[in-house]
Every structure is written in structure tokens, then in C-alpha cells.
N, C-alpha and C positions, 0 to 999 in steps of 0.2 A: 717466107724466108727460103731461099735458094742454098742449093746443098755446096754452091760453089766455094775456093776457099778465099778470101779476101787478105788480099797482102798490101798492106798499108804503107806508102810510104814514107822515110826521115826526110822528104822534103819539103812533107805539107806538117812537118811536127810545129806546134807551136814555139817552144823552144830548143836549143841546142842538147846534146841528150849530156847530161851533168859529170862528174867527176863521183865517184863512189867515195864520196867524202861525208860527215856532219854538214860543213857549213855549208856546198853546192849541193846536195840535196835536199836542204832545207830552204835555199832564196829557190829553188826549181817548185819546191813543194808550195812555197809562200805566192809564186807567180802562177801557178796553177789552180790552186785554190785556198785562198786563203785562210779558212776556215778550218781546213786538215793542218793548217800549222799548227795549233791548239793542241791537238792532238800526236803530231811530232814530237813537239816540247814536251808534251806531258810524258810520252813515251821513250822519250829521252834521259828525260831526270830518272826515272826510273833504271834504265840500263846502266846509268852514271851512280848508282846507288853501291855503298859501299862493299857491300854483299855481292855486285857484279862480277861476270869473269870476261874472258876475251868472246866467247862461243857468244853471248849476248848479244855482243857489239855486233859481231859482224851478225847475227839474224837479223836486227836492229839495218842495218845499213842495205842488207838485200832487202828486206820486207819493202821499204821503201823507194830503193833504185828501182825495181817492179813494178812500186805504184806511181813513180813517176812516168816509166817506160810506157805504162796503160794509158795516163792520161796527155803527155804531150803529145802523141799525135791522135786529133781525134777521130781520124777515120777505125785507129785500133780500140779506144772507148767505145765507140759506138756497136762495133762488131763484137765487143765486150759483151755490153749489153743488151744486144740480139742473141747473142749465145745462151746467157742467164734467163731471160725471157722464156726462150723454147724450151730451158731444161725445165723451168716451169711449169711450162705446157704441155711437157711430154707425158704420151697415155700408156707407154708401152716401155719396155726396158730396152726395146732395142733402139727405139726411138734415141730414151735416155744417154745410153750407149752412142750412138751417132752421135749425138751433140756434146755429150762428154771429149770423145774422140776430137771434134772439128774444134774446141777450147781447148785443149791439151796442144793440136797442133802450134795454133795462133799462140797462145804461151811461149812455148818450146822457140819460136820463129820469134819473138819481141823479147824473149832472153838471151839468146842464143849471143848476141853481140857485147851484153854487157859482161865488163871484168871482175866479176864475181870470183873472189878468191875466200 
């Protein structure tokens, strides 16, 4: 793994990047993997549970605008998952620390555009 930083771009995303909405994060999440939709719904009812308040919803709608941001373009999954690998692997804290540091950037940079309010 090379210490370079990799910046991925929204033109090799697979799809358009969604609306921070319920229903386009959800056909984003259902075209991306289908299988996490399960898991949406389930996380959904739950947030829609009578007990709920506003602070839920929108965790609820960042958690997932993030997990869409990760997965539609996959050059940024992939550098995902080379980062989680090395943290893995790492033998040393400083090590740790570097690749901590190189995932915080790439975050920070695949967030930084959406309207998270």
C-alpha cells in the first residue's frame, strides 16, 4: 500500500450522488446493494417509532448519505477497504496513527460536498 492520498472521482460514481432524502437514499441504497436495503427499512421503522425525535432522523439520514457516498464510487470503497485492511495490520501506533490519519482525510474529502444539515 502506498502512502499516496487517492482522490476518487464523481465521474466514475456509479450513480448520481442522491438527494438527502428517505425515499433517494433508499432507491441509491436498493441500486447499490441490495441487500443493505433490509437493513435501511429495518433502521427506518425503528427511527419512525413513536418514541422518536428530530436528532434521530437526521443521524438516520447522514449515516446513510455516508454509506451511499462510500459505496457509489468505487474507487472510494476500495481505498475504504485498503485503509481498514492496514489498520488491521498495523504493528505500531504510529503506524496505526498514519492510516487512522489517511481515513479521516478520505472521509473528511467524500463528505465535505454533501448537504448535511
Amino acid at each position: 500500500m502506498s502512502g499516496q492520498s487517492k482522490s476518487p472521482r464523481s465521474a466514475d460514481a456509479l450513480i448520481p450522488r442522491p438527494a438527502v432524502t428517505v425515499e433517494a437514499l433508499r432507491a441509491a441504497v436498493d441500486r447499490l446493494d441490495p441487500e443493505q436495503t433490509v437493513v435501511f427499512d429495518r433502521e427506518l421503522s425503528e427511527v419512525n417509532s413513536p418514541t422518536s425525535s428530530a436528532l434521530p432522523v437526521r443521524t438516520f439520514l447522514t449515516r446513510w448519505a455516508l454509506w451511499v457516498e462510500r459505496y457509489r464510487v468505487p474507487a472510494t470503497a476500495a481505498r475504504i477497504r485498503e485503509l481498514e485492511v492496514a489498520m488491521g495490520a498495523a504493528k505500531t501506533d504510529v503506524e496505526a496513527r498514519a492510516v487512522a490519519t489517511g481515513m479521516s482525510g478520505l472521509l473528511h474529502r467524500v463528505s465535505a460536498d454533501l448537504a448535511l444539515r
